[in-house]
C-alpha positions as CSV (number, residue, x, y, z in Angstrom):
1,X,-8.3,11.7,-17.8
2,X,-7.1,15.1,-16.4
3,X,-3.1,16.1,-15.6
4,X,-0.8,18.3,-14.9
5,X,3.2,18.6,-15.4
6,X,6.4,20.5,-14.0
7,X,10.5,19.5,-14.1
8,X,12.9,20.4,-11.3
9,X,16.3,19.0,-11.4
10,X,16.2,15.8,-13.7
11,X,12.8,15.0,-12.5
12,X,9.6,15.3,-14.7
13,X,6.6,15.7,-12.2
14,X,3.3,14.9,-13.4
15,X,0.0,14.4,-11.6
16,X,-3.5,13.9,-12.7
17,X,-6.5,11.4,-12.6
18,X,-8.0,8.6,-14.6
19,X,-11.4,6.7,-13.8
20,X,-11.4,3.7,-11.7
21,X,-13.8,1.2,-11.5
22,X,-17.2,1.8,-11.2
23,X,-16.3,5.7,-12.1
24,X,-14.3,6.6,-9.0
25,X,-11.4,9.3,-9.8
26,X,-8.3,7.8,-8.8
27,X,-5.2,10.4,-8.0
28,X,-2.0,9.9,-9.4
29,X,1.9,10.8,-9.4
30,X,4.4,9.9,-11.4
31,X,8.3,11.5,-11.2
32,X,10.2,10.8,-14.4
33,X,14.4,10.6,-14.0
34,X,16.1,11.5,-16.8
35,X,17.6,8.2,-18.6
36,X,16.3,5.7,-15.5
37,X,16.8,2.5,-16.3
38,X,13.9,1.0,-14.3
39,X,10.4,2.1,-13.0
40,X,9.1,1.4,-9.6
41,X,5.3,1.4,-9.0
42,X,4.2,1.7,-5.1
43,X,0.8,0.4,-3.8
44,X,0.3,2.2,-0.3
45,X,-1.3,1.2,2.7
46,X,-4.7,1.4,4.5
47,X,-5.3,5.3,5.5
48,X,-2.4,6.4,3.6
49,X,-1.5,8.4,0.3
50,X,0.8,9.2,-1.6
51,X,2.0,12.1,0.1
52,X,3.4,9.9,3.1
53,X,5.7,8.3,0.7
54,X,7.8,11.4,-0.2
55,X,10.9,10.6,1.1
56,X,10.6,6.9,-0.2
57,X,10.2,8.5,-4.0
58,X,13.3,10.8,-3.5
59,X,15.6,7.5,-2.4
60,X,14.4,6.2,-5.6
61,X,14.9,9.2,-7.7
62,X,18.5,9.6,-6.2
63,X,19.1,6.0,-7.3
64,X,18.2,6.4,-10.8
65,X,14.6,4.6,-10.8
66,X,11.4,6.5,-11.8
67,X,8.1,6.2,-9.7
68,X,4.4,6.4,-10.3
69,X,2.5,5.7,-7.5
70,X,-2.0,6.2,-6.9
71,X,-4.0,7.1,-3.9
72,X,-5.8,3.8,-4.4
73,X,-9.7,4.5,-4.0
74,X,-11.1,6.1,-1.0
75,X,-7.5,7.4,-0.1
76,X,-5.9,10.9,-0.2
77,X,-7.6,13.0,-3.4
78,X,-9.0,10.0,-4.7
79,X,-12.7,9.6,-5.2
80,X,-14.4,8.9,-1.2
81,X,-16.4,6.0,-0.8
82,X,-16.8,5.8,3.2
83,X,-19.9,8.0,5.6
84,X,-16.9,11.0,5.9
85,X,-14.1,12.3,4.9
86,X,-12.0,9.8,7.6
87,X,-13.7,6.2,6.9
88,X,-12.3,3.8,4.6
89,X,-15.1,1.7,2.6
90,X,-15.1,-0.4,-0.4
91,X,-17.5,-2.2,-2.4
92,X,-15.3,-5.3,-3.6
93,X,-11.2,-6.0,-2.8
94,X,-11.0,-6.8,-6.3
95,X,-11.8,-3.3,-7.6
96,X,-8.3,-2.2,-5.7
97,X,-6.6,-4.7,-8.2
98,X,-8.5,-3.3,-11.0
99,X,-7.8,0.2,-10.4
100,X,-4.4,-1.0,-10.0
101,X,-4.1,-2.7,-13.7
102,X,-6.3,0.3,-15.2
103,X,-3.1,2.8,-13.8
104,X,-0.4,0.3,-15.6
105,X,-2.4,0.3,-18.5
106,X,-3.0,3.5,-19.7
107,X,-0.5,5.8,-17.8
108,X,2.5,3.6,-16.7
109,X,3.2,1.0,-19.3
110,X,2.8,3.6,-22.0
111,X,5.6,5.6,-20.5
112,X,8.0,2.6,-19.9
113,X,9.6,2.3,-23.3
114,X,12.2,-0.6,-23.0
115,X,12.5,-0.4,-19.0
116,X,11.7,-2.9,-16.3
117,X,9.0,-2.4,-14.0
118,X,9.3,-3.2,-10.4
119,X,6.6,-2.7,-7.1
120,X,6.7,-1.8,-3.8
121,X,4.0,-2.6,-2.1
122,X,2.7,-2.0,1.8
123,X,0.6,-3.3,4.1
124,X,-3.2,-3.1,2.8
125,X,-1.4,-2.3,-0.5
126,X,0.9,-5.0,-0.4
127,X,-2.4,-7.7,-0.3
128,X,-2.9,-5.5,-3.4
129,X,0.2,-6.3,-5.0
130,X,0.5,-9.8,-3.8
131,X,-3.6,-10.2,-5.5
132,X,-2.4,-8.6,-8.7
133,X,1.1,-10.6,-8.8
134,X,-1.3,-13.8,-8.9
135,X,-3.9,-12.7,-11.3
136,X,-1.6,-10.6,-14.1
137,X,1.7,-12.1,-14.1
138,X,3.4,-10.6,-16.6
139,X,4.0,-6.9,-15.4
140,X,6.7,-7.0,-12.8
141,X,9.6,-8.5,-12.9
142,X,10.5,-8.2,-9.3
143,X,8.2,-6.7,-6.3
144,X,8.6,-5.7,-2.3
145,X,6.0,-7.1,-0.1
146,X,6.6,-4.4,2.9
147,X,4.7,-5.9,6.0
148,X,1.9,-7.0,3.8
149,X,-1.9,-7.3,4.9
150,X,-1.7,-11.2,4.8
151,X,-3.3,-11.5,8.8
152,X,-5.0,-8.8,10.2
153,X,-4.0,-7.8,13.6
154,X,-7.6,-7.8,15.1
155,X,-6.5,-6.5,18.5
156,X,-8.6,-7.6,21.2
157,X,-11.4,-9.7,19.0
158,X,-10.2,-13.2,17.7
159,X,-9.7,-13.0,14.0
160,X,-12.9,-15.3,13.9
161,X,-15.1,-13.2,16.2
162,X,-14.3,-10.2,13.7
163,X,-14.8,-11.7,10.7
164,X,-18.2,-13.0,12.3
165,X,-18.9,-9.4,13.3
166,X,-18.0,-7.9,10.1
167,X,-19.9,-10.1,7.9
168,X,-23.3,-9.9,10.5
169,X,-22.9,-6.2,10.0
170,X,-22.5,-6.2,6.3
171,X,-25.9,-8.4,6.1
172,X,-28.2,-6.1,8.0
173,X,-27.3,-3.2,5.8
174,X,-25.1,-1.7,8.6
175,X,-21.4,-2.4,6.6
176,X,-20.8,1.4,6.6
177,X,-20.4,1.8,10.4
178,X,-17.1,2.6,11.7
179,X,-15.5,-0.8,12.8
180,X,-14.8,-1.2,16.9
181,X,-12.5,1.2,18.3
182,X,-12.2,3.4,14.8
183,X,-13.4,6.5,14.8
184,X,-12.9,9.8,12.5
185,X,-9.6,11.8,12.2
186,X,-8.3,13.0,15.6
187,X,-6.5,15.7,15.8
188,X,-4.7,14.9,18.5
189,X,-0.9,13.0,17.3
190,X,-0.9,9.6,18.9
191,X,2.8,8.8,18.2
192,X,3.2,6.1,20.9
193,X,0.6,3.6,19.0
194,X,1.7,4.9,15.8
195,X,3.5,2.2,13.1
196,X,7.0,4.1,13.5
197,X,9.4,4.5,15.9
198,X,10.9,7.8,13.8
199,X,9.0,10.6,15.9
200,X,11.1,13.1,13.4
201,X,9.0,10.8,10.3
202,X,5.6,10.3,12.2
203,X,5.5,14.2,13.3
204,X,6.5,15.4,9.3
205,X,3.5,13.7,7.6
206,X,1.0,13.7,10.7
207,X,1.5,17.5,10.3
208,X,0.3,17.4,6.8
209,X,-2.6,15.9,8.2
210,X,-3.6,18.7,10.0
211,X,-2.8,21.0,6.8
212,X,-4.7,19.1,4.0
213,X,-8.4,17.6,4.9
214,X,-8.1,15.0,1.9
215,X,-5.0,12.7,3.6
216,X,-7.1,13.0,6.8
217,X,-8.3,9.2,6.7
218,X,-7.9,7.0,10.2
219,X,-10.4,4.2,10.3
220,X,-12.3,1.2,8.4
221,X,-15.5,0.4,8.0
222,X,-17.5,-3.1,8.8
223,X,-17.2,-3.8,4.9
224,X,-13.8,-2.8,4.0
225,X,-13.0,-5.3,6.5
226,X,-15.2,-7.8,5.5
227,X,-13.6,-7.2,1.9
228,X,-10.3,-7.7,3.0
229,X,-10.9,-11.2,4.7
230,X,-12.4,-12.1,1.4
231,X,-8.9,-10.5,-0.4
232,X,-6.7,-12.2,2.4
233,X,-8.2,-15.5,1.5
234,X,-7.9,-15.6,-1.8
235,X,-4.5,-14.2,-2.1
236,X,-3.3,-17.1,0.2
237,X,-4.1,-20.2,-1.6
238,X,-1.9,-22.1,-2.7
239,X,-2.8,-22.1,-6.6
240,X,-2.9,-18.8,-6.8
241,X,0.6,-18.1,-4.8
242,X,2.0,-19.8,-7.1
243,X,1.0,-17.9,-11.1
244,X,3.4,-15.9,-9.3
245,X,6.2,-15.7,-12.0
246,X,8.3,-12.2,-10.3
247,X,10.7,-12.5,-7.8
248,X,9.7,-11.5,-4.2
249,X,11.5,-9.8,-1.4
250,X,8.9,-9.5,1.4
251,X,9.5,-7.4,4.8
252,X,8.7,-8.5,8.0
253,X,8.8,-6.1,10.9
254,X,9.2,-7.7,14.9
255,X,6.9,-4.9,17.1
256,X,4.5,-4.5,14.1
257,X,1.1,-4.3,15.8
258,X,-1.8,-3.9,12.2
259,X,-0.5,-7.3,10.7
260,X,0.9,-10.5,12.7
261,X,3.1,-12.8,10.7
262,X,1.5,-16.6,10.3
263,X,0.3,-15.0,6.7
264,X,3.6,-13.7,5.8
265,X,4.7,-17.1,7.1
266,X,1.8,-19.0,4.9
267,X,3.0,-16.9,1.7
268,X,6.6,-16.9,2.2
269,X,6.5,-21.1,2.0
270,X,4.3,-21.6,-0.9
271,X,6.1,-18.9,-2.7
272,X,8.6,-19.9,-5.7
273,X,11.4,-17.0,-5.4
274,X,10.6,-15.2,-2.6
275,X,13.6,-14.0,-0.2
276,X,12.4,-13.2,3.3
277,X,13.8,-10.7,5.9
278,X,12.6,-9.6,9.3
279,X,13.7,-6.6,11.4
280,X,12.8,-7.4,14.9
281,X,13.1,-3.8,16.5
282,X,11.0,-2.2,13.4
283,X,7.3,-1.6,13.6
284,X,5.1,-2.0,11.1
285,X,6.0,1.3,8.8
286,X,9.5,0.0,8.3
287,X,10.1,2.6,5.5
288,X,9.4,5.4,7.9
289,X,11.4,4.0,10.3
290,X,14.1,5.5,12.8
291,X,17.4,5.9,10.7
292,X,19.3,2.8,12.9
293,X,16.8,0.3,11.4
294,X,15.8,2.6,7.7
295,X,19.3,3.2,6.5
296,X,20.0,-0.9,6.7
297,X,16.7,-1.1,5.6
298,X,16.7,0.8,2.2
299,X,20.1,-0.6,1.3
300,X,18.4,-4.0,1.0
301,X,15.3,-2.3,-0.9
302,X,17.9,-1.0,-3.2
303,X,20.3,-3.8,-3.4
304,X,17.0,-6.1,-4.5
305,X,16.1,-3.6,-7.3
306,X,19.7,-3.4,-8.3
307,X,20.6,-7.0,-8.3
């Protein structure tokens, strides 16, 4: 395990790596407040990092909760599993959920003292969290299911047709082609099909795109997708919905165009405390969002973690 560590204003910065599973470096952040009471963990989404969450961390450092957040495998500077630096591949779902309890175990829950641990979880990462809420109960007390990865949006192609596809593809050996229509990173910004509606927000981290080859991830392959059918299923059963023992606010957003909401739905019904709300003019990266839908949006984020 390698890190590093700095302080401005009350916050303690530290950033570092620990080994995953299987021996992949996963990248990690953590920012410290002085005297916080509580300790969010986010799980980010597919071709993210945890650079496109800055402004979410700040919120929470302004409002007195320390974060620690990873750049879940594949993603940002951890270790790359896909055919280049832009494609997103993994092995197993499950090893997201293990990296995932390997980060609260040896770097998070040995920093949180008497404090109560919370998530926030998005999209790809919030089938992450909503996985891990099922299979280790007894880490968060309360968690934020933002759009979660709970039905794939598969575009043109019937969800059947493309999980057909994607499991053909995986049998033949070919599972780390570029799924249809995915392609490496463009350089191009493409903020009309983009999952905000903030041009201000989509413009400030697409720029750090450009500047730093490591966030520069845009597309899946045949067996990440595959994998994530297999994680979808699972998470959605009913047995397994409900070992969940923290209370859930999950986030449902009206134009969002990578997840459609019969899953949310599904989860949100066989779910024991789980309090739902849906913004109808938000797309799918609600915490990026234009400031008329954010700025409602965060004091519900905040009012949850507060309550």
């Amino acid at each position: 395990m390698s890190k590093s560590k700095s302080i401005k204003s009350n916050v303690i910065y530290e950033d570092g790596f620990f080994m995953g599973e299987k021996d992949i470096k996963i990248y990690y952040k953590s920012y410290e407040v002085e005297d916080s009471e509580d300790v969010i963990v986010i799980s980010h989404g597919f071709c993210e990092s945890s650079e496109k969450y800055r402004e979410l961390i700040k919120t929470f450092n302004k409002n007195n909760y320390s974060v620690y957040i990873i750049d879940h495998r594949g993603h940002g500077k951890s270790g790359r599993l896909g055919i280049d630096n832009s494609q997103i591949n993994v092995e197993d779902f499950n090893y997201y959920i293990k990296d995932l309890k390997t980060f609260l175990d040896s770097i998070v829950v040995p920093n949180l003292n008497d404090r109560k641990l919370y998530l926030f979880a998005h999209s790809m990462g919030g089938a992450i969290g909503a996985l891990f809420l099922e299979k280790h109960n007894n880490y968060f007390e309360k968690a934020i299911l933002n759009c979660p990865m709970m039905e794939i949006d598969t575009g043109k192609y019937p969800k059947i047709v493309s999980k057909i596809v994607s499991k053909l593809f995986c049998t033949i050996g070919m599972g780390n082609k570029y799924l249809f229509g995915h392609r490496p990173f463009n350089s191009k910004p493409d903020f009309i099909n983009s999952a905000t509606s903030s041009r201000k927000r989509y413009d400030s981290y697409f720029n750090k795109q450009l500047e730093h080859k490591e966030l520069q991830t845009s597309g899946g392959s045949f067996n990440w997708l595959n994998q994530a059918f297999k994680g979808i299923k699972e998470l959605l059963k009913e047995e397994n919905i409900q070992n969940i023992k923290a209370d859930v606010l999950l986030f449902q957003a009206g134009k969002d165009t990578f997840v459609k909401p019969n899953g949310h739905n599904k989860f949100v019904s066989l779910a024991k405390n789980c309090e739902f709300v849906r913004f109808e003019d938000a797309k799918h990266e609600i915490y990026i969002e234009k400031d008329e839908i954010f700025n409602p949006y965060i004091e519900k984020v905040l009012g949850f973690y507060d309550k």
